[in-house]
C-alpha positions as CSV (number, residue, x, y, z in Angstrom):
1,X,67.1,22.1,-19.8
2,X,67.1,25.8,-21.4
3,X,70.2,26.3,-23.8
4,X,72.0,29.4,-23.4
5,X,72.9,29.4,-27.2
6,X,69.2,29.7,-28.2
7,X,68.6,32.0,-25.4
8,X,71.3,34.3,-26.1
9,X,70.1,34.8,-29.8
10,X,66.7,34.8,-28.9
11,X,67.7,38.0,-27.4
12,X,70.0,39.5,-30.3
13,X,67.0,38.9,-32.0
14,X,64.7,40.4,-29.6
15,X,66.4,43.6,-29.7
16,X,66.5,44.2,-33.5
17,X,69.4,42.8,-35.1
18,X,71.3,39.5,-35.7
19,X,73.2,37.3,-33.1
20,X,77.1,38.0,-33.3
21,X,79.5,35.1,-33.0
22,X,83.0,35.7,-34.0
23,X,85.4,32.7,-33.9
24,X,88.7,32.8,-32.7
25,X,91.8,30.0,-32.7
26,X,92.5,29.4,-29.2
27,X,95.8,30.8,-28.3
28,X,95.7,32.7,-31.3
29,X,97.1,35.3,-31.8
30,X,98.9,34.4,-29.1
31,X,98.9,32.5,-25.6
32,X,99.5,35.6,-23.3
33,X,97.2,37.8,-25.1
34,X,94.2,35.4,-26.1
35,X,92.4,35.6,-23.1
36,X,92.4,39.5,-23.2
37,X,90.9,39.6,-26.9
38,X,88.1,36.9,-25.5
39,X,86.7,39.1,-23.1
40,X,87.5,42.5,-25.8
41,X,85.0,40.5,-27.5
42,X,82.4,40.0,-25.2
43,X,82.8,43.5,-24.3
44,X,82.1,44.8,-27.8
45,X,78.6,42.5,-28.2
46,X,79.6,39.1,-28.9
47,X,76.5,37.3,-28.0
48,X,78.1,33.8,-28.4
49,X,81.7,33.0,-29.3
50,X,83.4,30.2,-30.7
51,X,86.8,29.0,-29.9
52,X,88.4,27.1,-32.3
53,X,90.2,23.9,-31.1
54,X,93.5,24.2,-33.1
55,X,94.4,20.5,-35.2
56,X,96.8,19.5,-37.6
57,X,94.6,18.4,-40.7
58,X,91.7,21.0,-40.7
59,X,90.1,19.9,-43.2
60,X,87.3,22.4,-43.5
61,X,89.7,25.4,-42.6
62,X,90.3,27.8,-45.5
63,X,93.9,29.6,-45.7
64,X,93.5,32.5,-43.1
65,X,91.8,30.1,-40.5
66,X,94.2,27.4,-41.1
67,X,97.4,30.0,-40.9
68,X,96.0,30.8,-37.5
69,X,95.5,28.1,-36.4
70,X,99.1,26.7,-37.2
71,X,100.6,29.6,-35.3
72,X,98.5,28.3,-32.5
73,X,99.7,24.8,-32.4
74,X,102.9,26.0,-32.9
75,X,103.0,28.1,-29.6
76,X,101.8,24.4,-28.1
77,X,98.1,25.0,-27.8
78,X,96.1,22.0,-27.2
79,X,92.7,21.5,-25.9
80,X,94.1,20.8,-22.4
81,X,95.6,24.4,-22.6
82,X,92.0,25.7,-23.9
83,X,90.3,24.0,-21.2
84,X,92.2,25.1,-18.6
85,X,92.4,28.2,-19.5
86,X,88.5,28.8,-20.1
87,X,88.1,27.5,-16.6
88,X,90.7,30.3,-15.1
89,X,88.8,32.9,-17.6
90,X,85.0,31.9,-18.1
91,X,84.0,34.7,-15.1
92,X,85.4,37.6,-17.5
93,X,82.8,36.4,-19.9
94,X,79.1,37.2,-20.4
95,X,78.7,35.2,-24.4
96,X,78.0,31.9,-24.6
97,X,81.4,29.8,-25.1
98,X,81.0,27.2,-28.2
99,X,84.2,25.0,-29.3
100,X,84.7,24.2,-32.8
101,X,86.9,21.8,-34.2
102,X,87.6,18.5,-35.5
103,X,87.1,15.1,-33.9
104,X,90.2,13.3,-33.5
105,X,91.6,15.8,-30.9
106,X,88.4,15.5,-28.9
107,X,88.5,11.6,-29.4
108,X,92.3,11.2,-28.3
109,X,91.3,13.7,-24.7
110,X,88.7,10.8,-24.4
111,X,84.6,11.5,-24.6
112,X,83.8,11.4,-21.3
113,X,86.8,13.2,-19.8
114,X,86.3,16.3,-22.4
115,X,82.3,16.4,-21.5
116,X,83.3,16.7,-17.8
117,X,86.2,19.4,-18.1
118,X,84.1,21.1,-20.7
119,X,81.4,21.3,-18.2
120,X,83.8,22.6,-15.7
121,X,84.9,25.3,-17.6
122,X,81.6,26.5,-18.5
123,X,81.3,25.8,-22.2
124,X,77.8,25.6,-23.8
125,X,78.0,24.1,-27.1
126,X,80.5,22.2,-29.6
127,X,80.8,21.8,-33.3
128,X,82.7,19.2,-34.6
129,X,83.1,19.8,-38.9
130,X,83.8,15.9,-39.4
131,X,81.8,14.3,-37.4
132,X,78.8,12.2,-39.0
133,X,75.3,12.2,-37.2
134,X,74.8,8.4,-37.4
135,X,78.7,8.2,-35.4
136,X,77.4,11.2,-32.6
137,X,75.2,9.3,-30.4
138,X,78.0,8.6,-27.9
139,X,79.3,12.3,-27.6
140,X,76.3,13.7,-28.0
141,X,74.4,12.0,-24.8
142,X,77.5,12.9,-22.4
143,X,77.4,16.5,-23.8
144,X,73.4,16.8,-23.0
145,X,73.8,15.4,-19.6
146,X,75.8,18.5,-18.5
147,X,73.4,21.1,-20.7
148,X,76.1,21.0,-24.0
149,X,74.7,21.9,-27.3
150,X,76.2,19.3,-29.9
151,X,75.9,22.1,-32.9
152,X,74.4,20.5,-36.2
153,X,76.3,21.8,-39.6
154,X,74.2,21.6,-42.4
155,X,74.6,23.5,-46.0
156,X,73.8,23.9,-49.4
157,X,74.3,19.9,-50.5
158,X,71.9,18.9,-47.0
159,X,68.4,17.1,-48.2
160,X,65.2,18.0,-46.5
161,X,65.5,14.7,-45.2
162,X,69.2,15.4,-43.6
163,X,67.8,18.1,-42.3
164,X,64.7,16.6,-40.8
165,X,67.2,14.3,-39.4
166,X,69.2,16.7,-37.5
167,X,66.2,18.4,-36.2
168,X,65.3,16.0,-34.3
169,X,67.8,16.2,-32.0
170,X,69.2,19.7,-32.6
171,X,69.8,22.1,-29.6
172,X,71.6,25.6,-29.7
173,X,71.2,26.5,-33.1
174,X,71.4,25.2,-36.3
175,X,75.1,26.5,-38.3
176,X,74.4,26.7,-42.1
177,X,77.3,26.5,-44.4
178,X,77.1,29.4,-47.0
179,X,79.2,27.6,-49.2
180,X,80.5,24.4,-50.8
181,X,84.0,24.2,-49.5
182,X,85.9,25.6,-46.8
183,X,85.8,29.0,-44.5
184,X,87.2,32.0,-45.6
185,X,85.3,35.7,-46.9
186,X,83.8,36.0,-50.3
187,X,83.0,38.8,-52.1
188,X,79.4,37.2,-52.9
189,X,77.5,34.8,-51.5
190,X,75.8,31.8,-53.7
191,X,72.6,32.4,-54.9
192,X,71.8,29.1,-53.9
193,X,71.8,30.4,-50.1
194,X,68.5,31.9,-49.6
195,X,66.8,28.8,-51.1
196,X,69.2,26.8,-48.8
197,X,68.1,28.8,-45.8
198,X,64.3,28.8,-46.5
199,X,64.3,25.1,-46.3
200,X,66.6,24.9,-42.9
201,X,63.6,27.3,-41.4
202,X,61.1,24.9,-42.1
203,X,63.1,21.9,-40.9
204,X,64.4,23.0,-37.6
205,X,62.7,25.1,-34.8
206,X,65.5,27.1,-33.3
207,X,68.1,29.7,-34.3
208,X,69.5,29.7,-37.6
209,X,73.1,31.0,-38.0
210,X,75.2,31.7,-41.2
211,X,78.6,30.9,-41.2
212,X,81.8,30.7,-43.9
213,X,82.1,33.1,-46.4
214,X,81.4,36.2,-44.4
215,X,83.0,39.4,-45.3
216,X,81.1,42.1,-43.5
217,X,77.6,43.3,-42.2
218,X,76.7,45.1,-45.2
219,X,77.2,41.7,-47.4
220,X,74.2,40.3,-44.8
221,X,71.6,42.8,-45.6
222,X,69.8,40.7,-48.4
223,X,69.6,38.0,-46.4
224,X,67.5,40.0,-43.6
225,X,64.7,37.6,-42.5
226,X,66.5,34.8,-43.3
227,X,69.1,34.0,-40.5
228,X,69.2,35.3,-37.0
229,X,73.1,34.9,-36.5
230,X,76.0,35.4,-38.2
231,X,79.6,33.6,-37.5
232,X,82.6,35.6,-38.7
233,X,86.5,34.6,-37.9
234,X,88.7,34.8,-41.4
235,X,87.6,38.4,-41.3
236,X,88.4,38.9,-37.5
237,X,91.9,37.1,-37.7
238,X,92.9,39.5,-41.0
239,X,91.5,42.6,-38.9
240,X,93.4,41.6,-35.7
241,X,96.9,40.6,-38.4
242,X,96.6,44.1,-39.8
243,X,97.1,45.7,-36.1
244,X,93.0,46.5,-35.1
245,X,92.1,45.6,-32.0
246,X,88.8,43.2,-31.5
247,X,86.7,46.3,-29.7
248,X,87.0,48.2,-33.5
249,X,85.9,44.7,-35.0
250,X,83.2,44.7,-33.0
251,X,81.8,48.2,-33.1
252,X,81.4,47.5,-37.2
253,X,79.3,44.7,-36.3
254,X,77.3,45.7,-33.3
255,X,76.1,48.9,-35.3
């Protein structure tokens, strides 16, 4: 089966500039307003967007994300709510829907019961940041028998033979970590990315997307070539904290 991940930056691509993929809490910044800023961002170019499933011991989350995501759990978000919610909303949304989270929460809904309401609610891929490939098998077959992309996070501390690894079983696209530690914008990136990213391309064969660390569009350019997507959420939640809306985030991006 096709993934509408690759497919949808395939196109980005297609047209001359990068897959966009902002990443959003769920319920954040609130419940009643969430939905709205969703399809706000599928209006203003999102080609894929993640929603992040909120837990208590985000261990790759850096301060902004992790704030958010508090506030979220504190309003009683859970991935029930997200689920059920997608389902109500997915129609209002063109992007491809990817979950990101941890495993625990995903574990305690129960595997099989999360592929099928996942399914239902029309998501198309899932990262999960602590998840080891040699402990995915059992997730990873239920999510490919309803067409889910189980997202592969590699980075700068990934072998060639981690990688190779991964490929083999890698659908969606491939999320490289710009950094060694958690998510949150930089002024700079390493300068250990590009050499980083050069040896993803040869390992896997479909999209490459960059992710933690990103500030702005302009902070991309030097990487031109390099990646075909780029994941941005601390700078979204500090743009949507300061009172812009997501249609203003977007237009900066979608330029």
């Amino acid at each position: 089966m096709n993934s509408l991940l690759t497919e949808k930056i395939t196109a980005a691509k297609a047209a001359g500039r990068l897959g966009l993929i902002p990443f959003l809490p769920g319920g954040y910044p609130d419940k009643a307003g969430f939905w709205d800023v969703l399809a706000a961002l599928d209006a203003g170019g999102a080609d894929i967007i993640e929603i992040g499933m909120p837990f208590s011991d985000p261990v790759a989350d850096g301060p902004v994300v992790e704030a958010a995501s508090l506030q979220a759990l504190e309003q009683g978000v859970n991935l029930a709510w997200i689920l059920s919610g997608l389902a109500a909303n997915r129609a209002r949304l063109s992007a491809g829907i990817v979950l990101m989270g941890y495993y625990n929460p995903v574990l305690q809904y129960g595997l099989e019961r999360f592929a099928e309401d996942a399914a239902k609610a029309g998501v198309n891929g899932l990262i999960l940041a602590d998840l080891p490939f040699e402990e995915a098998g059992e997730i990873r077959a239920l999510l490919a028998a309803r067409n889910i992309d189980l997202i592969p996070l590699v980075g700068l501390n990934t072998s060639r033979e981690r990688m190779k690894l991964y490929a083999g079983n890698a659908r969606g696209f491939v999320y490289f970590v710009s950094v060694l530690g958690t998510t949150g914008e930089r002024t700079s990136l390493p300068d250990e990315v590009r050499q980083g990213l050069a040896l993803a391309r040869e390992c896997f064969d479909i999209p490459l997307a960059l992710g933690f660390g990103i500030k702005s569009p302009e902070q991309l350019k030097e990487l031109s070539g390099l990646i075909d997507a780029a994941v941005f959420g601390s700078s979204l939640i500090r743009h949507l904290d300061a009172g812009g809306d997501a249609a203003g985030f977007m237009a900066r991006w979608a330029k």
